[in-house]
TISENU-144802 format. One record per residue (C-alpha): x, y, z. Coordinates in steps of 0.5 Angstrom, whole numbers, padded with zeros to 4 digits, always signed. Layout:
N
XYZ
...
***
This chain:
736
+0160-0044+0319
+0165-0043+0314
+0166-0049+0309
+0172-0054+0309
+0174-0056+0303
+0175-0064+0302
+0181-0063+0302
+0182-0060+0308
+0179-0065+0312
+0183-0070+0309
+0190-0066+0312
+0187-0064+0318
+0185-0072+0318
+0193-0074+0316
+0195-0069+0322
+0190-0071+0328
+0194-0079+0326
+0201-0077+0325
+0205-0071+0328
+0205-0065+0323
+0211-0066+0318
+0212-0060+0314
+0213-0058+0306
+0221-0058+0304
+0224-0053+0300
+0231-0056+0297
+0235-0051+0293
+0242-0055+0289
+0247-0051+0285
+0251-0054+0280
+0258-0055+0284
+0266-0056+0282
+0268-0062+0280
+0275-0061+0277
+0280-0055+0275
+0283-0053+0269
+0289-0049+0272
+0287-0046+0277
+0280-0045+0274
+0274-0049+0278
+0270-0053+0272
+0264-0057+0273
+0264-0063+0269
+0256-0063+0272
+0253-0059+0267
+0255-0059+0259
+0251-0059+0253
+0250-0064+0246
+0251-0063+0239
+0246-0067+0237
+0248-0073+0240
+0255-0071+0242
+0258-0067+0248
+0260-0061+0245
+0263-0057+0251
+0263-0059+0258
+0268-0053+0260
+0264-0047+0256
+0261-0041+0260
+0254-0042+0257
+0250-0048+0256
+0245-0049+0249
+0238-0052+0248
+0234-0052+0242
+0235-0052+0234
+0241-0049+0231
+0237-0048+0224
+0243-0046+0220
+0247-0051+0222
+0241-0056+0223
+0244-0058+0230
+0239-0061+0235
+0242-0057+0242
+0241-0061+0248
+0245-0059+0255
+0245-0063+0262
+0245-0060+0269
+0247-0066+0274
+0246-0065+0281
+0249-0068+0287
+0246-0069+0294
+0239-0069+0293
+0237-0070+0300
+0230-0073+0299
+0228-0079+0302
+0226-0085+0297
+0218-0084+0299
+0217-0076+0299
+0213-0073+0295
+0214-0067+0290
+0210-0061+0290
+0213-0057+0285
+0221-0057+0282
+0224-0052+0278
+0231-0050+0274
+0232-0043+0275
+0237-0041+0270
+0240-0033+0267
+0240-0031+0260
+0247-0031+0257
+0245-0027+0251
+0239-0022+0249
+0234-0027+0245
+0227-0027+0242
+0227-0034+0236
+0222-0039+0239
+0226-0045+0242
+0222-0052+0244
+0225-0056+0249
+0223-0062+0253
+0226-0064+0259
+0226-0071+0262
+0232-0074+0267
+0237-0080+0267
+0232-0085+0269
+0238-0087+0274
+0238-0088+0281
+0245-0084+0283
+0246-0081+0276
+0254-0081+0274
+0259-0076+0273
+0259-0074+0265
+0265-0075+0261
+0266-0072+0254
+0267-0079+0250
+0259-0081+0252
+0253-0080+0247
+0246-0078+0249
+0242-0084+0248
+0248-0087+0252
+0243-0085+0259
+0236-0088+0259
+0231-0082+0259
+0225-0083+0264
+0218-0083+0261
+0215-0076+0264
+0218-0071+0260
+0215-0063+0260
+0215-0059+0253
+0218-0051+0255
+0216-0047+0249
+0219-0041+0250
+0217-0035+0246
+0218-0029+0250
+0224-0025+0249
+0230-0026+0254
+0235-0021+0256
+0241-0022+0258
+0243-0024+0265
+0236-0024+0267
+0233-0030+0270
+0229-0035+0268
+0225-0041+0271
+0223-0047+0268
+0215-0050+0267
+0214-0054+0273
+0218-0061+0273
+0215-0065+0279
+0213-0071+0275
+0220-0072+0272
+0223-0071+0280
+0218-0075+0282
+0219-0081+0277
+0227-0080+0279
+0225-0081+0286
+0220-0087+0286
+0225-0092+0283
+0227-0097+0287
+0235-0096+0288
+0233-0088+0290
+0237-0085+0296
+0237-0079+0299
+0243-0076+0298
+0245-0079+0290
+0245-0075+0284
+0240-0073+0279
+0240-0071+0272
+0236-0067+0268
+0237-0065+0260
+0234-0059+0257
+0233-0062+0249
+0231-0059+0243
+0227-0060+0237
+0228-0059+0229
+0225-0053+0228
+0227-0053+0221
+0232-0051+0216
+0232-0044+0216
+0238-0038+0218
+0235-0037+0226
+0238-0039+0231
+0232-0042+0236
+0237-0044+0242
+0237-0041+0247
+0243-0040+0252
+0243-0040+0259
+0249-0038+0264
+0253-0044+0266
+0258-0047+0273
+0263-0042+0269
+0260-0036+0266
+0264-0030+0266
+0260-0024+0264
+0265-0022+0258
+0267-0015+0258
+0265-0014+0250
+0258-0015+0252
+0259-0009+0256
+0261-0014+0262
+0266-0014+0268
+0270-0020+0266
+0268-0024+0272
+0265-0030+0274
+0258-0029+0278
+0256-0036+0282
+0249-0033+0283
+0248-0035+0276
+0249-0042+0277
+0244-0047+0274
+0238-0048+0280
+0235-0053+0282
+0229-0051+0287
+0224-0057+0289
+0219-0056+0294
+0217-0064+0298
+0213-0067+0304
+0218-0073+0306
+0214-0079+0307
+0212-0081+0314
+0215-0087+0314
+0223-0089+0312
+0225-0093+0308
+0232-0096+0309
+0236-0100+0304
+0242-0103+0307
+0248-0107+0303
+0254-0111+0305
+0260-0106+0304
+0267-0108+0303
+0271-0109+0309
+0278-0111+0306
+0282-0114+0301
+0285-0120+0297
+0291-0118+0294
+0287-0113+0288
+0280-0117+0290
+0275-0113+0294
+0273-0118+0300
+0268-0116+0306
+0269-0120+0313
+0261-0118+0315
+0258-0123+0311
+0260-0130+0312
+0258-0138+0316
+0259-0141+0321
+0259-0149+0321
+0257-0151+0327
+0260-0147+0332
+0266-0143+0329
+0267-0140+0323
+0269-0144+0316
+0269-0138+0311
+0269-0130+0311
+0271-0129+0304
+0267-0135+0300
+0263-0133+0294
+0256-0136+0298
+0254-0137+0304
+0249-0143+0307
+0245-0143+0312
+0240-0150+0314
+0243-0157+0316
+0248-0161+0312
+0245-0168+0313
+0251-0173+0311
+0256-0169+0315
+0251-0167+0321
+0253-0159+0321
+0249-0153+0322
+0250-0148+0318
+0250-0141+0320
+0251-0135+0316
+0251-0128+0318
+0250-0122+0315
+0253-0115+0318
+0250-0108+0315
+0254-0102+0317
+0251-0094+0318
+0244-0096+0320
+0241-0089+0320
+0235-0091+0324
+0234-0087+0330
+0232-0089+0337
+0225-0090+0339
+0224-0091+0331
+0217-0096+0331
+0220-0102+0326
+0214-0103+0321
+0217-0108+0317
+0224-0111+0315
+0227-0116+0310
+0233-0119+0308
+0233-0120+0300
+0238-0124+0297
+0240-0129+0292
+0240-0136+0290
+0247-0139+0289
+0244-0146+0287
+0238-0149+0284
+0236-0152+0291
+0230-0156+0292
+0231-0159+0299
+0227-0156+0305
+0232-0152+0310
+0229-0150+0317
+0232-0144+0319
+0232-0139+0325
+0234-0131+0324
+0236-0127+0329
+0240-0121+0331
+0247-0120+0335
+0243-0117+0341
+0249-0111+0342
+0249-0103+0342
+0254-0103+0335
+0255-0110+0333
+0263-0110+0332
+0266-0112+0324
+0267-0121+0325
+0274-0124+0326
+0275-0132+0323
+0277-0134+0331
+0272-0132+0334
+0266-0137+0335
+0258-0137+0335
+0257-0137+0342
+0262-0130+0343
+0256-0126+0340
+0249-0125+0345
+0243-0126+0341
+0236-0123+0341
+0231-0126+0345
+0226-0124+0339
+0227-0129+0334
+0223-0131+0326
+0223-0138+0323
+0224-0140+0316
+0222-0146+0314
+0224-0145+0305
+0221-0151+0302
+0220-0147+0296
+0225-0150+0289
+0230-0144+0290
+0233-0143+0283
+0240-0141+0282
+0241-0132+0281
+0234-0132+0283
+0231-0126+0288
+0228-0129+0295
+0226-0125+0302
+0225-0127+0309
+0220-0128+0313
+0219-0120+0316
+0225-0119+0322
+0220-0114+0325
+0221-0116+0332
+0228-0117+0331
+0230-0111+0329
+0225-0107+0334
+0228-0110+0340
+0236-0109+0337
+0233-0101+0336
+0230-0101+0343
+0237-0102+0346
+0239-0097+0352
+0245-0096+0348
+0243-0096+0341
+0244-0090+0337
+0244-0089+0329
+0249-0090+0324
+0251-0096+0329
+0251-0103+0326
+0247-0109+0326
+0249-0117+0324
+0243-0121+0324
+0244-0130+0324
+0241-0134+0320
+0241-0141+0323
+0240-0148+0321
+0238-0154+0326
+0239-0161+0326
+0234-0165+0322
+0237-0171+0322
+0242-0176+0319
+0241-0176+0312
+0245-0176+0305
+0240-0169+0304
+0244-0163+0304
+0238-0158+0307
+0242-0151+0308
+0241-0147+0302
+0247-0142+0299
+0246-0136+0298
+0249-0130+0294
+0255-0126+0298
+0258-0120+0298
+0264-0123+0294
+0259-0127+0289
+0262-0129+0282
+0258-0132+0277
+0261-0139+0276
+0263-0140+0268
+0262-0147+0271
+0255-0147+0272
+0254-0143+0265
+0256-0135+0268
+0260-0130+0266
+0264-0131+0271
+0263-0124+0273
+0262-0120+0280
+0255-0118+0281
+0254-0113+0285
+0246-0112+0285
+0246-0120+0288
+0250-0118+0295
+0245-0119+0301
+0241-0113+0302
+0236-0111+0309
+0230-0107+0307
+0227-0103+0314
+0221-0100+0313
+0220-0095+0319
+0217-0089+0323
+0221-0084+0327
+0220-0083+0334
+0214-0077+0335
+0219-0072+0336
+0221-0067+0332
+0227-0066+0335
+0233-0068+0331
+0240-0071+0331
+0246-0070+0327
+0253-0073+0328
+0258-0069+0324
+0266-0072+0323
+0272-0069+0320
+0274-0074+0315
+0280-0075+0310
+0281-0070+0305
+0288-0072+0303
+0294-0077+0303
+0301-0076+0305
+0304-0083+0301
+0301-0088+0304
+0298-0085+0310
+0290-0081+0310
+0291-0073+0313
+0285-0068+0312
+0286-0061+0311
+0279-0061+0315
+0282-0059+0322
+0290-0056+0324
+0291-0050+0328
+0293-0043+0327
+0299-0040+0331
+0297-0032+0331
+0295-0031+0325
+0298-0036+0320
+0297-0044+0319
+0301-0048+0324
+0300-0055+0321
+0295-0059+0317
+0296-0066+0319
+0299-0066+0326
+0296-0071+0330
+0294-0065+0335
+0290-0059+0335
+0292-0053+0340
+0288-0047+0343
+0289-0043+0348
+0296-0039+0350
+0302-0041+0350
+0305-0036+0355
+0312-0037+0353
+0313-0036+0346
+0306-0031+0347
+0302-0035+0342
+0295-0035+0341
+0293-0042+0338
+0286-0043+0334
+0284-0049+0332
+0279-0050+0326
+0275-0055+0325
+0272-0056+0318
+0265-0061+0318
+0263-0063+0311
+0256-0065+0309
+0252-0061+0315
+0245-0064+0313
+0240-0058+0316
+0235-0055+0313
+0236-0048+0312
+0229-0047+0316
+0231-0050+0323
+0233-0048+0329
+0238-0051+0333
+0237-0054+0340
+0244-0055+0342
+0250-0057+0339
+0257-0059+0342
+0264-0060+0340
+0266-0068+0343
+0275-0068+0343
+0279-0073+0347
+0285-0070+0351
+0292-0071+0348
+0295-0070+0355
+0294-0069+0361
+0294-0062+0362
+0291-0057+0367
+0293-0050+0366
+0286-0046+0365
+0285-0045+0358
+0280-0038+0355
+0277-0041+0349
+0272-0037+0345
+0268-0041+0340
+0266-0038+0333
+0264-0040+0326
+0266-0039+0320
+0261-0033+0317
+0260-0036+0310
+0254-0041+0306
+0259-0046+0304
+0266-0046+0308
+0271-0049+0303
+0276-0054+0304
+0284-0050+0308
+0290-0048+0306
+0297-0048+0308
+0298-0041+0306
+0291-0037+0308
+0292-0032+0314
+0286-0034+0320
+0283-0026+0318
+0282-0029+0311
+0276-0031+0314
+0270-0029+0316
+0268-0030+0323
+0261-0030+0327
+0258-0025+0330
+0255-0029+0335
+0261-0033+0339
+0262-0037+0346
+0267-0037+0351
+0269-0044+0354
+0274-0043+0360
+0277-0050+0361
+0279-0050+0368
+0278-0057+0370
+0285-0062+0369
+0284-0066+0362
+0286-0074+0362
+0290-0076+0356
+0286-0080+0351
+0279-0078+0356
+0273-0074+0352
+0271-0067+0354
+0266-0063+0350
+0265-0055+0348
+0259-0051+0352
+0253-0051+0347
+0254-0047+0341
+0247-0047+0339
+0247-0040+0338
+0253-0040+0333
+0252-0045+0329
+0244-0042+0328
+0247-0036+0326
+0250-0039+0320
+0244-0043+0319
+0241-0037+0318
+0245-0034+0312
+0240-0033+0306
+0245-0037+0303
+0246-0043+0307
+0243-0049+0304
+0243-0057+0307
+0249-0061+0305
+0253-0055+0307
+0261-0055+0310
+0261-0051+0317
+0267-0049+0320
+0268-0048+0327
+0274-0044+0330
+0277-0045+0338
+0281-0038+0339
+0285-0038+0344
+0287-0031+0348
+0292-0027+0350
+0293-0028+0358
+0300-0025+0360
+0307-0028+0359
+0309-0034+0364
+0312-0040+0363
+0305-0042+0363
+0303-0047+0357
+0295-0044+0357
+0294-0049+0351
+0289-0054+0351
+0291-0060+0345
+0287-0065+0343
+0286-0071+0338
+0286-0069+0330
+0283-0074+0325
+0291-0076+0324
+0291-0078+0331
+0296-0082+0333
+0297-0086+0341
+0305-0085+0342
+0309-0090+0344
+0313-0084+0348
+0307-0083+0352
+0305-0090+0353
+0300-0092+0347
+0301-0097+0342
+0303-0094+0335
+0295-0094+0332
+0290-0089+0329
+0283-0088+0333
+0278-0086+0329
+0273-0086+0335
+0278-0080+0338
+0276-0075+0332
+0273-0069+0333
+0265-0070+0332
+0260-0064+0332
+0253-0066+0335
+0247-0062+0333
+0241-0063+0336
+0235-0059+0331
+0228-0058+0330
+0224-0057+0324
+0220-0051+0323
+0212-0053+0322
+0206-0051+0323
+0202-0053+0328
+0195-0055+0325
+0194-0061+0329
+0189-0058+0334
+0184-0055+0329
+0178-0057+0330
+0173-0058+0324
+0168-0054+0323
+0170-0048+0328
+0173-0041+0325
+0178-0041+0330
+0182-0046+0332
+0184-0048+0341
+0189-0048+0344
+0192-0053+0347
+0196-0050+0354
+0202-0053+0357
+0206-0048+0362
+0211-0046+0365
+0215-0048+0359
+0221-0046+0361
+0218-0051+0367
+0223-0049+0374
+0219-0051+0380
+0218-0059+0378
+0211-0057+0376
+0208-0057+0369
+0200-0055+0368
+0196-0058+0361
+0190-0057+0360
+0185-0056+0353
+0179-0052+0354
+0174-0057+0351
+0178-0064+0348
+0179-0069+0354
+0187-0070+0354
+0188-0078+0354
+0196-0078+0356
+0203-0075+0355
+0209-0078+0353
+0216-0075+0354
+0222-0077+0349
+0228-0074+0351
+0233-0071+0344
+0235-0078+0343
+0228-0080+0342
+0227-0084+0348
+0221-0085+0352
+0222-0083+0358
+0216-0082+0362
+0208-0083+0361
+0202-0080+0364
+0195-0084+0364
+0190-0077+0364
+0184-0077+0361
+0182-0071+0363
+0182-0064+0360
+0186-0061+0364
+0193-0064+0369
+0198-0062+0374
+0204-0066+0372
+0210-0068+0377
+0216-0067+0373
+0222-0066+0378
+0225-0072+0376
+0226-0070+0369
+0234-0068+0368
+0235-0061+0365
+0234-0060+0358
+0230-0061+0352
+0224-0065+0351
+0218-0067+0346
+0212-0069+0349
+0208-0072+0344
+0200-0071+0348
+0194-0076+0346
+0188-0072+0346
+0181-0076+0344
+0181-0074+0337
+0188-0074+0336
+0196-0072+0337
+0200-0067+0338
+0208-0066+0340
+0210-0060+0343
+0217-0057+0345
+0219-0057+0352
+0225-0055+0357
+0226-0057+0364
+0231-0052+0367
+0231-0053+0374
***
């Protein structure tokens, strides 16, 4: 028998509780953030003169001493959209970089990062100890000889990452800063700086180069983590509106007694108003609640603060409006119009509350379970939660204790700045486990990317007739034919920040339109998409075979008849948007661009062309709508995708090979499916549909079971199977 070292057992331990969840790799690049003419800069990367920004547009970065001048040369390297989960943890993080020039004087730096939850944009005004420094740093003594363009990577930066990510405030998706800091070397005539290609390197013709910028010489980022098992979600009351100039929100605000007394007041009471006989009701609405459905809820609490000293018992009973998608609150509407959750939590608060001071709930686990367990529930909706006073009798107490809201001002009446305090806005923390299923949901919108006066537009989607661009901001998109002007109509469709690892494997995916009239001519559509990394943004003069597209494509004959303003979707595009996934450069955060061309089908009086809504939809009143923008009309892209891990689960300890768990046909077609396992008892089987809902169980306790699964529709499954030391989920499809 082979040994097993500890730490092995304990992985397999890990994994026998919990589905396998892979190691992670994420590769950031410095980005655009600006232009200078028609050249793009990054203001994401830079470099001090001892304390000063010396150069934030330079085509090389510096770090180390300058002994001559006696200059300590510090760059920075800010990354945006650093996709790791607040919980993670880092395995290895390193900045890969390319010499600008041949070097051999010693440098010693050291790297730390801006100790901040979402690093900002560096403006060149800033000083250096103006960003706090976080307390684990890495020395870097280079002393090899560096030639110029050549890469180089850093030592291992996981501690500095790491402590980034641990911060409270941390998100998945902000952005992180590291900086490259020199020491005094010394007085002398050697130059220990070493430079390193920057966002805007050009290879200079007098050092033998070809004048060109190379975007594969950008700083790099490269971080390899395992995401935590359990999520962490911190939800905040956004703005919804305006007062004049003032920021206001309308999903936070109270109720006396039965209807609504304020939506844009500075606190909000919750409890029993004794001299006035009012119950107190506040809610607190929290939009994008990014939980998907079948999530095991662990633990929630809603944090916020006090507006007064306040010492009189408050009697408060929290619940959730019992909704798929709580909708934004009008001050008519009563108390009663909303339905509540059966699952409720009291709170009794006799604790002395003092002003500006932080307090939680009791945890609102079933609560939120039971709003997420909905039919109809779907992540990114949103969720209001009540806090209920109740009669506590006649008296001249006043038992509803005031909180912070969103638009909280420090009152200089009672000794404050009179400022707004955006870290006091009620806040909801959801601690949870996503379903057992690897199988994962992206929903994708076009979104505003311009303006034109008054009015949002995207340059995200428009259309092409033939070969050039038609119109950017219509408020209709056609593809097809049109067989009167013998045109060929394609669209595009531009989604930003498409957040798959460049490890997965797309499942499914669909494009969701609404008609813009009703239509019946047969449509020939084929579907493709952009063959690139990273599509950028459209413009009116580019040509259609200015792009490069996909050599995997999908044909869409839309024969059926469309219905103004009605859905329809795309055949799956799976395999089109694998193949951009698949690119060596592809990285999650990515913009993807699909395109709906039309083909030629004989010249009629035929218009062959399908139109559908655009983000700039418009309901004409010509057509009997009602003059308003839909924004539930804009293309959506929805991708389904698992991914790539190693099945380790079923490692039995001690063994040299590992068993194999069998679970066939699989395509299942006959309604039939055999599971079995050579010497582990199964317990049971769970089926969870792609949106991670439970669908159907099996009791087994047995090795092995012939389970009836006619009853299943068509798709993709992940069966989550219970054996009697452990768990493993494995993909299925049904295709009867």
């Amino acid at each position: 028998m082979k040994k097993i070292l500890l730490s092995t057992l304990i992985s397999v331990f890990a994994w026998m509780i919990y589905p396998a969840i892979a190691q992670q790799t994420l590769t950031l690049k410095i980005i655009e953030t600006g232009k200078d003419g028609e050249t793009s800069i990054s203001f994401d990367d830079g470099e001090y003169e001892n304390d000063s920004i010396d150069k934030m547009n330079d085509d090389d970065l510096d770090m180390g001493w300058e002994g001559e001048d006696l200059n300590i040369m510090t760059s920075f390297t800010r990354f945006q959209n650093v996709t790791i989960p607040k919980g993670s943890t880092i395995h290895s993080a390193k900045l890969k970089i390319y010499a600008h020039e041949d070097e051999s004087a010693e440098a010693r730096v050291t790297i730390f990062a801006d100790d901040s939850d979402n690093s900002p944009l560096f403006t060149e005004t800033e000083a250096l100890n103006d960003r706090v420094k976080t307390s684990n740093t890495v020395r870097w003594v280079i002393s090899e000889n560096w030639t110029m363009w050549q890469p180089y990577e850093s030592p291992d930066l996981a501690s500095v990452i790491q402590e980034v990510i641990d911060r409270d405030g941390w998100k998945s998706g902000n952005a992180l800063t590291l900086f490259q800091m020199g020491e005094d070397q010394g007085a002398s005539l050697l130059d220990n700086a070493r430079d390193f290609e920057s966002f805007e390197n050009i290879e200079d013709p007098d050092d033998g180069g070809d004048g060109l910028h190379h975007p594969e010489r950008i700083p790099t980022l490269v971080i390899e983590f395992t995401p935590p098992t359990t999520n962490q979600l911190v939800l905040k009351i956004i703005e919804t509106g305006k007062d004049g100039e003032t920021s206001i929100s309308f999903d936070d605000g109270e109720y006396e007694n039965d209807s609504i007394d304020k939506l844009n007041d500075d606190d909000l009471d919750m409890g029993w108003e004794g001299e006035d006989l009012n119950v107190m009701t506040s809610f607190t609405r929290f939009q994008n609640v990014t939980i998907p459905k079948g999530s095991t809820i662990n633990s929630a609490k809603l944090k916020i603060y006090a507006h007064e000293d306040e010492s009189a018992e408050a009697r408060v009973t929290i619940f959730a409006e019992d909704s798929d998608n709580s909708p934004l609150f009008t001050e008519t509407e009563a108390l009663n119009d909303r339905a509540k959750t059966s699952n409720t939590v009291r709170w009794v608060i006799s604790e002395n509350w003092t002003m500006w001071q932080p307090y939680e709930s009791p945890d609102l686990t079933s609560v939120i379970q039971e709003v997420i367990d909905r039919d109809g529930w779907k992540s990114g909706n949103a969720l209001t939660l009540f806090q209920m006073g109740e009669d506590q009798g006649a008296s001249l107490l006043d038992n509803a204790r005031d909180f912070e809201s969103f638009e909280n001002i420090e009152d200089p009446d009672d000794g404050g700045d009179g400022l707004h305090h955006p870290e006091r806005i009620p806040t909801l923390v959801i601690d949870y486990t996503p379903p057992p299923s690897e199988l994962r949901e992206l929903v994708l919108k076009i979104i505003e990317t311009g303006k034109d006066g008054e009015t949002s537009i995207s340059f995200d989607d428009g259309e092409y007739e033939n070969d050039s661009i038609d119109k950017m901001n219509d408020d209709d998109l056609d593809m097809g034919w049109e067989g009167e002007d013998l045109n060929i109509m394609t669209t595009l469709t531009r989604f930003q920040n498409v957040t798959i690892p460049k490890s997965a494997q797309i499942d499914s995916a669909v494009l969701v339109i609404y008609a813009h009239e009703d239509e019946s001519a047969e449509a020939r559509v084929t579907i493709t998409a952009e063959d690139i990394d990273n599509s950028p943004m459209f413009k009116e003069t580019e040509a259609l075979t200015d792009r490069k597209m996909t050599s995997n494509s999908v044909r869409w004959i839309i024969s059926e008849n469309w219905t103004m303003w009605q859905q329809y979707h795309s055949p799956n595009i799976a395999s089109v948007i694998q193949q951009v996934i698949n690119r060596p450069g592809w990285q999650s955060g990515n913009a993807l661009t699909l395109f709906l061309k039309g083909e030629d089908q004989g010249a009629s009086l035929l218009d062959n062309a399908r139109d559908f809504e655009s983000f700039e939809n418009i309901e004409d009143p010509d057509d009997g709508g009602d003059g308003l923008h839909h924004p539930e009309r804009i293309p959506t892209l929805k991708i389904y995708y698992t991914e790539k891990t190693t099945a380790v689960s079923d490692i039995r300890i001690g063994v040299d090979q590992p068993e194999t768990l069998n679970l066939f046909p699989n395509p299942v077609k006959n309604g039939r499916l055999n599971l079995s396992h050579k010497s582990k008892e199964i317990r049971k089987a769970d089926f969870y549909n792609i949106n991670g809902q439970l669908v159907k169980q099996f009791e087994i306790n047995s090795k092995s079971a012939l389970l009836e699964v006619n009853d299943l529709q068509n798709g993709i499954y992940m069966v989550r199977i219970t054996l009697e030391d452990g768990v493993v989920s494995k993909k299925l499809i049904i295709n009867k």
